[in-house]
C-alpha positions in Angstrom: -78.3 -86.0 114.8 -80.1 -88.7 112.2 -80.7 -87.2 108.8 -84.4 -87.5 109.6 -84.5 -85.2 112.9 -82.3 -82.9 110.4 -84.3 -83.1 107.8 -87.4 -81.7 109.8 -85.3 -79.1 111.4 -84.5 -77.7 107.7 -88.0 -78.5 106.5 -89.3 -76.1 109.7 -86.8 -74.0 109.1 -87.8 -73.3 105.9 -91.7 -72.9 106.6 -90.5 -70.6 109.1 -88.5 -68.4 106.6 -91.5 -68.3 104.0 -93.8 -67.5 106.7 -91.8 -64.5 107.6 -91.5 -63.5 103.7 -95.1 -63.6 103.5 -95.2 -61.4 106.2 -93.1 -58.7 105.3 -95.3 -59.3 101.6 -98.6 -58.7 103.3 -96.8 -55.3 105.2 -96.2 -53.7 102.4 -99.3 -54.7 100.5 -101.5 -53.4 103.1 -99.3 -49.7 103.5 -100.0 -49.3 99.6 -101.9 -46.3 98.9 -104.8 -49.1 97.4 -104.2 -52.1 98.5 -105.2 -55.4 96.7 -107.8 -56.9 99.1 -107.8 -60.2 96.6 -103.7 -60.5 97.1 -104.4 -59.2 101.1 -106.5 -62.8 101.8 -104.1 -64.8 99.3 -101.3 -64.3 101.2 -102.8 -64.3 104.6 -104.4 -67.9 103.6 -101.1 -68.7 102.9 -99.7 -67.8 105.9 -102.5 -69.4 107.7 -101.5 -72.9 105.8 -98.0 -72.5 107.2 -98.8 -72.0 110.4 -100.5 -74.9 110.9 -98.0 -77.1 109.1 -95.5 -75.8 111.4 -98.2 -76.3 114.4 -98.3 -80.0 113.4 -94.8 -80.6 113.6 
């Protein structure tokens, strides 16, 4: 395997694991008793960004 095709596989890799941790984030900020609706969009936006990077690759 070339250190480039390696390379991408960590860098997807990686998206993938930060997509799931802002996941599991927006979980428990939406099973608060008052949940932020400000951090709620943050983090989906953010998710939103990494699926699309990942969607490009």
């Amino acid at each position: 395997m070339s250190k480039s095709v390696s390379a991408n596989t960590a860098h997807l890799q990686a998206l993938a694991a930060r997509h799931a941790d802002l996941e599991a984030r927006l979980e428990m900020e939406t099973h608060r008793p008052l949940p932020d609706s400000a951090a709620i969009a943050q983090l989906k936006k953010a998710k939103l960004r990494i699926k699309d990077a990942l969607g490009q690759n």
